[in-house]
LOLUMVEX-975976 format. One line per 4 residues: for each residue x, y, z of N, C-alpha, C, O. Coordinates in nm, 2 decimals. Layout:
N
X Y Z X Y Z X Y Z X Y Z | ...
END
This chain:
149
3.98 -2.40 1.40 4.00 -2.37 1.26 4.14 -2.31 1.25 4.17 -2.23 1.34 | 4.23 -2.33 1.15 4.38 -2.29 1.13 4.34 -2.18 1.01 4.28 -2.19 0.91 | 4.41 -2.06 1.07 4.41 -1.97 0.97 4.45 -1.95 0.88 4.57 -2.00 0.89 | 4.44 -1.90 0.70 4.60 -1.92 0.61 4.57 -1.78 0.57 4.46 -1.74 0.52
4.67 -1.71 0.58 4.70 -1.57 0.51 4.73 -1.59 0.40 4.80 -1.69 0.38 | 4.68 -1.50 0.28 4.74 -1.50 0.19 4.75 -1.30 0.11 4.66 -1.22 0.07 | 4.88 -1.29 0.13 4.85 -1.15 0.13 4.86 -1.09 -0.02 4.87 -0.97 -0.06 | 4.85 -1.20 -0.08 4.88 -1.16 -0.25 4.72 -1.15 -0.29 4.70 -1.09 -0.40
4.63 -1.18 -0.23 4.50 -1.21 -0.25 4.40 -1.12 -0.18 4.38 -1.12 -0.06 | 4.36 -1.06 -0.26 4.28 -0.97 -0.19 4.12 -1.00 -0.22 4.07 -1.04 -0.32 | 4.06 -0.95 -0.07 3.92 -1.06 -0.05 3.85 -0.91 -0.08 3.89 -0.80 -0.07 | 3.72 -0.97 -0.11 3.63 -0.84 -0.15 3.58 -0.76 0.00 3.51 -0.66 0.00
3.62 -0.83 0.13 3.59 -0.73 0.22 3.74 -0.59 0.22 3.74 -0.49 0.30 | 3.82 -0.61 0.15 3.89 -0.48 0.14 3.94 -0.41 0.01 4.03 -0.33 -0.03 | 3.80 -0.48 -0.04 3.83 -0.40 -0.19 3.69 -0.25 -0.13 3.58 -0.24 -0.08 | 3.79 -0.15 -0.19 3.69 -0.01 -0.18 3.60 0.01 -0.30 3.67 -0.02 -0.40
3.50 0.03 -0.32 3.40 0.08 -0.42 3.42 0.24 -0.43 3.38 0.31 -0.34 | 3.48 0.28 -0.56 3.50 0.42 -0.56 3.40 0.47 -0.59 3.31 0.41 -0.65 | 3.39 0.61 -0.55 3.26 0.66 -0.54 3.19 0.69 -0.69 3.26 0.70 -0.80 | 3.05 0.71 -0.69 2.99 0.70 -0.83 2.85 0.63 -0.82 2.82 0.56 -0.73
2.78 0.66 -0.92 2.65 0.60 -0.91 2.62 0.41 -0.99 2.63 0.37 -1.11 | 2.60 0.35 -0.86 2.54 0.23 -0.92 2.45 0.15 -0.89 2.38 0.18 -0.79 | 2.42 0.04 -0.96 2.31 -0.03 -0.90 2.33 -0.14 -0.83 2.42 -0.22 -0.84 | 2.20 -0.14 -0.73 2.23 -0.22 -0.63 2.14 -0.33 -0.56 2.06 -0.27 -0.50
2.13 -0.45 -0.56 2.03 -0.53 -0.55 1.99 -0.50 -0.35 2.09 -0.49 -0.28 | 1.87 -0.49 -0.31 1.86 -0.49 -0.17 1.87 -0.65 -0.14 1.78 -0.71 -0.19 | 1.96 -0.70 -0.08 1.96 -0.83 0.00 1.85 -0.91 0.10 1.78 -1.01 0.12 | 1.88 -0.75 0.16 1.77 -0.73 0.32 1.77 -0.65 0.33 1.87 -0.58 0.33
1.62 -0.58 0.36 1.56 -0.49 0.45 1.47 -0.57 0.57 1.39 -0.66 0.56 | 1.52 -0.48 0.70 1.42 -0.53 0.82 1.43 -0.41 0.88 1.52 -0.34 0.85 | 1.35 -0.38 0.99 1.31 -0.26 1.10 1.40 -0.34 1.22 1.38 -0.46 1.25 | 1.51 -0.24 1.31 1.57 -0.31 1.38 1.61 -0.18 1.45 1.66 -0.08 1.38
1.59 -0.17 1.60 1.65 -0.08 1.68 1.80 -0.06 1.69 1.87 -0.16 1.71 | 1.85 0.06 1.66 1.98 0.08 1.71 1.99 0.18 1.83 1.91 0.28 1.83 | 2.09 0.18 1.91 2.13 0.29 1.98 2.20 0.40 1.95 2.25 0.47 2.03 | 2.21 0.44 1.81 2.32 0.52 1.76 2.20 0.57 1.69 2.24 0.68 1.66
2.09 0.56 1.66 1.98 0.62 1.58 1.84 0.69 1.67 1.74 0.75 1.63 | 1.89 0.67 1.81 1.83 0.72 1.91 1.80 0.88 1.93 1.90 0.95 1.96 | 1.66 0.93 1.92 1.64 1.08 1.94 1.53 1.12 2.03 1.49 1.03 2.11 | 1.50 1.21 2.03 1.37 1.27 2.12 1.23 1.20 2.06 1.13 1.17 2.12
1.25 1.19 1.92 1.15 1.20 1.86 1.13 1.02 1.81 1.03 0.97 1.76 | 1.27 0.96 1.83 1.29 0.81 1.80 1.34 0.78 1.93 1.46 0.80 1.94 | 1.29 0.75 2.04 1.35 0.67 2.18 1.39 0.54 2.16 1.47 0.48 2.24 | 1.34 0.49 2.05 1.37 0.33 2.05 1.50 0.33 1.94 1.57 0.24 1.92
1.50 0.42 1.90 1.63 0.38 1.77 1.61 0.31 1.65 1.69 0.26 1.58 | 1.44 0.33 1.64 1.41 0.22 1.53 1.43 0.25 1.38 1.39 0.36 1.35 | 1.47 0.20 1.32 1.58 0.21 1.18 1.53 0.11 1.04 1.51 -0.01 1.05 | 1.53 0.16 0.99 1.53 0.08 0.83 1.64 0.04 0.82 1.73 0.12 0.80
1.69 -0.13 0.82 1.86 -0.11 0.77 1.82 -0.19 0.65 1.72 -0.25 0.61 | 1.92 -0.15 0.60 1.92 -0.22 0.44 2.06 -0.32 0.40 2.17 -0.27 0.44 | 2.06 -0.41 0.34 2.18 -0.43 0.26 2.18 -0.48 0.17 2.13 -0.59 0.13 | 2.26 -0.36 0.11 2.29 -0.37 -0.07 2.38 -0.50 -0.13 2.41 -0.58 -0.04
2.41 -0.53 -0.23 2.52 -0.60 -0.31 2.54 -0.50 -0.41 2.45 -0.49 -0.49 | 2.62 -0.44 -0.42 2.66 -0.38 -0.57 2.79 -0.46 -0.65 2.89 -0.48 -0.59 | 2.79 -0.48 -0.72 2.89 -0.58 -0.84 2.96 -0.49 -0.92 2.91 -0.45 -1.02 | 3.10 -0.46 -0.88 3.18 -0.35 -0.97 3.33 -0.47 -0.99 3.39 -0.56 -0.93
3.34 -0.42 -1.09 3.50 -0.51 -1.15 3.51 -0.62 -1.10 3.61 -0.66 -1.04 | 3.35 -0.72 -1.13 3.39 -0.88 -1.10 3.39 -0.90 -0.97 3.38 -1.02 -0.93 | 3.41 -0.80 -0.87 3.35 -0.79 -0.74 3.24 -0.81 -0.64 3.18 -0.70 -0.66 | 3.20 -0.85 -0.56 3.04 -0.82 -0.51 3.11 -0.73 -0.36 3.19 -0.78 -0.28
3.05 -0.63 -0.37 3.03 -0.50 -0.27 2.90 -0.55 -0.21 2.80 -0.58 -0.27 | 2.92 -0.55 -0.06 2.80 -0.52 0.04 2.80 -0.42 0.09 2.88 -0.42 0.18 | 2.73 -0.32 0.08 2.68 -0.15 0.15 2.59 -0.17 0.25 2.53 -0.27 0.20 | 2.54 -0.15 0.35 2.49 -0.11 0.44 2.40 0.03 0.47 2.46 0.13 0.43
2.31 0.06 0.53 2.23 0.18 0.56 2.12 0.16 0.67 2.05 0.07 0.67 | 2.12 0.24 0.75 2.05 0.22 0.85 1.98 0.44 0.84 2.01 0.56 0.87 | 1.86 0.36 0.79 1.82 0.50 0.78 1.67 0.49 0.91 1.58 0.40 0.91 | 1.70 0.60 1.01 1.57 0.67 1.08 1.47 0.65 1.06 1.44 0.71 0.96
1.34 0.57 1.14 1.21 0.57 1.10 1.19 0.67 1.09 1.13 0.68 0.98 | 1.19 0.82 1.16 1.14 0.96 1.12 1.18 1.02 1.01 1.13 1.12 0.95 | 1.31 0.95 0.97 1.35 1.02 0.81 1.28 0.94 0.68 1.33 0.85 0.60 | 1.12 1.02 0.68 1.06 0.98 0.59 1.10 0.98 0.46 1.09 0.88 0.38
1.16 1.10 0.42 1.19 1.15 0.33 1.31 1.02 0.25 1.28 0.95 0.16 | 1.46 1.02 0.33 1.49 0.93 0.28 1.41 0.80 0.25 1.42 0.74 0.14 | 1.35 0.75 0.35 1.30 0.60 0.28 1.17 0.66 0.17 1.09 0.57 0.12 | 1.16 0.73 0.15 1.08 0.74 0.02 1.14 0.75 -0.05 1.08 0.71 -0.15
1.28 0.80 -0.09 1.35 0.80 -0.20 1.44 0.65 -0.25 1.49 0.62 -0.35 | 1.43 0.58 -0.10 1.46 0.40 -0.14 1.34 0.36 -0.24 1.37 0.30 -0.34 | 1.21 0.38 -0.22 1.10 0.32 -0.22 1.11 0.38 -0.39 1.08 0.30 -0.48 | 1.15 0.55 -0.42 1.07 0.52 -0.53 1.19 0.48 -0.60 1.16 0.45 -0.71
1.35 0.47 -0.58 1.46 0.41 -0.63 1.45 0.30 -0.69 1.52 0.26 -0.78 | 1.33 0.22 -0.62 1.30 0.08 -0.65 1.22 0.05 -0.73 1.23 -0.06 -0.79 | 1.11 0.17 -0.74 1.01 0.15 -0.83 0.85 0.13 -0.76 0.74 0.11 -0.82 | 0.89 0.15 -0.63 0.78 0.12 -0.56 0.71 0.23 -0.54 0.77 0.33 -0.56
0.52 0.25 -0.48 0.49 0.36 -0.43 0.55 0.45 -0.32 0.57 0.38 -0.22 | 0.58 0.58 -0.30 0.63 0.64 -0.20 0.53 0.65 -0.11 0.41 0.66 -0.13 | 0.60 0.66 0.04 0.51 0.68 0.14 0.41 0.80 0.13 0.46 0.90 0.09 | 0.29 0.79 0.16 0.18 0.88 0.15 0.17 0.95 0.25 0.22 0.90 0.35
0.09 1.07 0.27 0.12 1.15 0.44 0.05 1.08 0.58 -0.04 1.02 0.53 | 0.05 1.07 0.69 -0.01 1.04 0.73 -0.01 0.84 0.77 -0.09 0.79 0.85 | 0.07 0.79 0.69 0.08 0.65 0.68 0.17 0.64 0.86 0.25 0.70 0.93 | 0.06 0.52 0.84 0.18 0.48 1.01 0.28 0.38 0.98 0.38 0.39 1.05
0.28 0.29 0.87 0.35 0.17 0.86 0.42 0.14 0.72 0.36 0.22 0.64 | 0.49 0.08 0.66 0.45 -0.02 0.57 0.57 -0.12 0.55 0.66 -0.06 0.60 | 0.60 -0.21 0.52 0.64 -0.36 0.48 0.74 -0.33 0.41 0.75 -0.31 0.30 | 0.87 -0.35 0.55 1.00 -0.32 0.42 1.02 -0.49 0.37 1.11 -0.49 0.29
0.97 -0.59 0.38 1.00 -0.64 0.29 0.97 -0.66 0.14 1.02 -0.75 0.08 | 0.89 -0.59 0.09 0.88 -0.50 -0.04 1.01 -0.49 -0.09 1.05 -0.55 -0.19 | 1.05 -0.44 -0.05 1.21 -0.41 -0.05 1.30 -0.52 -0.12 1.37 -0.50 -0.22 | 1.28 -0.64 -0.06 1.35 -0.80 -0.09 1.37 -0.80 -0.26 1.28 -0.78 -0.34
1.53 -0.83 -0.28 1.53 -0.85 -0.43 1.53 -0.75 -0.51 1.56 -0.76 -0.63 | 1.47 -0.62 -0.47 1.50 -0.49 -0.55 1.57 -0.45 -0.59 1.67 -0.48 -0.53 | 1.61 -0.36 -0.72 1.70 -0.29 -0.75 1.70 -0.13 -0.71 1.61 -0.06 -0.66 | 1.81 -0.12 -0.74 1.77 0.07 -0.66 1.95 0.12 -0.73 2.05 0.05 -0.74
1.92 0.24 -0.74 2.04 0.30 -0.77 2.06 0.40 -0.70 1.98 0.49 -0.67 | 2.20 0.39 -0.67 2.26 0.48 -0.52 2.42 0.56 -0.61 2.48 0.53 -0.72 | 2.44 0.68 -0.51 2.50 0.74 -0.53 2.59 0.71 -0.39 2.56 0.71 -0.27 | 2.73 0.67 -0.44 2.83 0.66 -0.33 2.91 0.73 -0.29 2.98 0.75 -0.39
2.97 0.80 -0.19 3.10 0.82 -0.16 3.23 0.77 -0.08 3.21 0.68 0.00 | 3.33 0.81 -0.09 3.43 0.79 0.04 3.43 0.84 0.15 3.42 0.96 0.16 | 3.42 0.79 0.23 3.42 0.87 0.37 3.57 0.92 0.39 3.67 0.89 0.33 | 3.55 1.01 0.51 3.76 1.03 0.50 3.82 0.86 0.59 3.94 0.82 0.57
3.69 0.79 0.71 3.77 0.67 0.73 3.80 0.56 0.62 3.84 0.45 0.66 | 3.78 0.62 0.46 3.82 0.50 0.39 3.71 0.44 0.32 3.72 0.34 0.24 | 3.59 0.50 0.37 3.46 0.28 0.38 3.39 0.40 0.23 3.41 0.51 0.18 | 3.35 0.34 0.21 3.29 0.30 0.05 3.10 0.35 0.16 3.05 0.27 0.23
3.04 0.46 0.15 2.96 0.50 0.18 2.79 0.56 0.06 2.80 0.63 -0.04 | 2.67 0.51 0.11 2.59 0.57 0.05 2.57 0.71 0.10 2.57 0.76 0.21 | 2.56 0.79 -0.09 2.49 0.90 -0.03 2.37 0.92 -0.05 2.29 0.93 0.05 | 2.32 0.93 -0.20 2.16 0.93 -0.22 2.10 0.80 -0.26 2.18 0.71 -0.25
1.99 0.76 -0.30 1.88 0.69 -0.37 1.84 0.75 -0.45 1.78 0.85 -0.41 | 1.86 0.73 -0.60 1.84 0.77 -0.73 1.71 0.70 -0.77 1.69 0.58 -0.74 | 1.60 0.81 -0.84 1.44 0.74 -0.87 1.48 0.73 -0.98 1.58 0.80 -1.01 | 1.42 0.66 -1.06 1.39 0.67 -1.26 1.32 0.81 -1.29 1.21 0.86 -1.24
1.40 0.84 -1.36 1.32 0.97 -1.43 1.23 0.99 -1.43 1.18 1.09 -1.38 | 1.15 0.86 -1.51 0.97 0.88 -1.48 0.93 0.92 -1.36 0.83 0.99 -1.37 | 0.97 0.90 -1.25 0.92 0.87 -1.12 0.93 1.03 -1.08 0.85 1.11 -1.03 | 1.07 1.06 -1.12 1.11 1.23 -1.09 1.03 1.28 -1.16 0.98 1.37 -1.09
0.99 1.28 -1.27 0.91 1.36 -1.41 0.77 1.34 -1.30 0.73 1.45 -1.26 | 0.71 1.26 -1.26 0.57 1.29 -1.24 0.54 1.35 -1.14 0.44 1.41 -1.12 | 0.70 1.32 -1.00 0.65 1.38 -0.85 0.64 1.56 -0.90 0.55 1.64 -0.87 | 0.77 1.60 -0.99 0.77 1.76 -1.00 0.70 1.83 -1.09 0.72 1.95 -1.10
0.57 1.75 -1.21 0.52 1.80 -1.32 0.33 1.75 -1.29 0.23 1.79 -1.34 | 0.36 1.68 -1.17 0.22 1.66 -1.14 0.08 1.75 -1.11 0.11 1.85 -1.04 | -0.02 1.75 -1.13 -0.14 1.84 -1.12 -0.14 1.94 -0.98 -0.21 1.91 -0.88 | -0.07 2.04 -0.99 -0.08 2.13 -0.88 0.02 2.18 -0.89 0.03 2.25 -0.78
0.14 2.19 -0.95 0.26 2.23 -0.96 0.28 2.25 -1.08 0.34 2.16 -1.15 | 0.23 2.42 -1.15 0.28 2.48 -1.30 0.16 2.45 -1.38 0.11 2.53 -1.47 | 0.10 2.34 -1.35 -0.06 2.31 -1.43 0.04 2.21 -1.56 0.00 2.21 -1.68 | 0.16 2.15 -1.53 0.22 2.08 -1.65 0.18 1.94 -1.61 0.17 1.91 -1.49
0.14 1.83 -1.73 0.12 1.73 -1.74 0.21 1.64 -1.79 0.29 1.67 -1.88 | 0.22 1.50 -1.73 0.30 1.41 -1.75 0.21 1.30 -1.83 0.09 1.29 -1.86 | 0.29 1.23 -1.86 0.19 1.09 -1.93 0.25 1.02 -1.82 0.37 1.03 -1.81 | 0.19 0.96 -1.74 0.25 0.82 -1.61 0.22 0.73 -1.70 0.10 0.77 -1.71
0.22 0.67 -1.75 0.16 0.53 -1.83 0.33 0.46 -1.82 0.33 0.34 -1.77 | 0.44 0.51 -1.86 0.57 0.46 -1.80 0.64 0.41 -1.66 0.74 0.35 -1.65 | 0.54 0.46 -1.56 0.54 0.49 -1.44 0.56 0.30 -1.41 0.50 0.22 -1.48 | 0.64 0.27 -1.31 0.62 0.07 -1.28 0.51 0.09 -1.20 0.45 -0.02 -1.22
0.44 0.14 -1.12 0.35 0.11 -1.06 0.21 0.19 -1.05 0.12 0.16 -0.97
END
């Protein structure tokens, strides 16, 4: 294959996504060991990776994440980003491909090497309104009937 430079043209692998919150279709999620995600508590490295598409100025952005099976916490906040049920206590498993075709809204930053990085997974309001207003916490009630799931 013959290469052609064209340096007047800039390809969407070096366009930066400035940081800010947007939305983002999941491409793919699969469970996949890494060695960089490796702990006492994770020997295998096993990881949620995800990849985003976010679409900014006519652009398509691919994001990447590789979040910790023991970091419940984050993948519950993918799960309810998307609209899906959050992991419940005690669950051993569940089906990231659930995931496939999702939307979810993320909060990005810059890293100092430059790359266009996630920081949070943003829920819908509803989702926030019922985990912090729910029966056991102030005795305040929500209406869930808005709730997607």
């Amino acid at each position: 294959m013959k290469l052609i430079w064209n340096s007047e043209e800039e390809s969407s692998r070096d366009y930066l996504l400035p940081a800010g919150e947007y939305e983002a279709e999941v491409v793919k999620a699969q469970e996949r060991e890494s060695a960089y995600k490796k702990s006492a508590s994770n020997p295998n490295g096993v990881s949620l990776n995800l990849q985003l598409s976010v679409q900014h100025s006519g652009k398509s952005v691919t994001l990447f994440d590789w979040i910790p099976c023991t970091d419940i916490k984050r993948i519950s906040d993918v799960l309810a980003s998307a609209g899906l049920p959050v992991l419940a206590a005690g669950m051993k498993s569940f089906e990231e491909a659930r995931l496939h075709g999702q939307t979810v809204t993320i909060r990005t930053f810059v890293s100092k090497a430059g790359k266009a990085r996630i920081g949070d997974y943003i829920a819908p309001k509803a989702v926030i309104q019922g985990k912090k207003a729910g029966p056991g916490r102030g005795g305040k009630t929500v209406d869930h009937s808005d709730i997607p799931f």
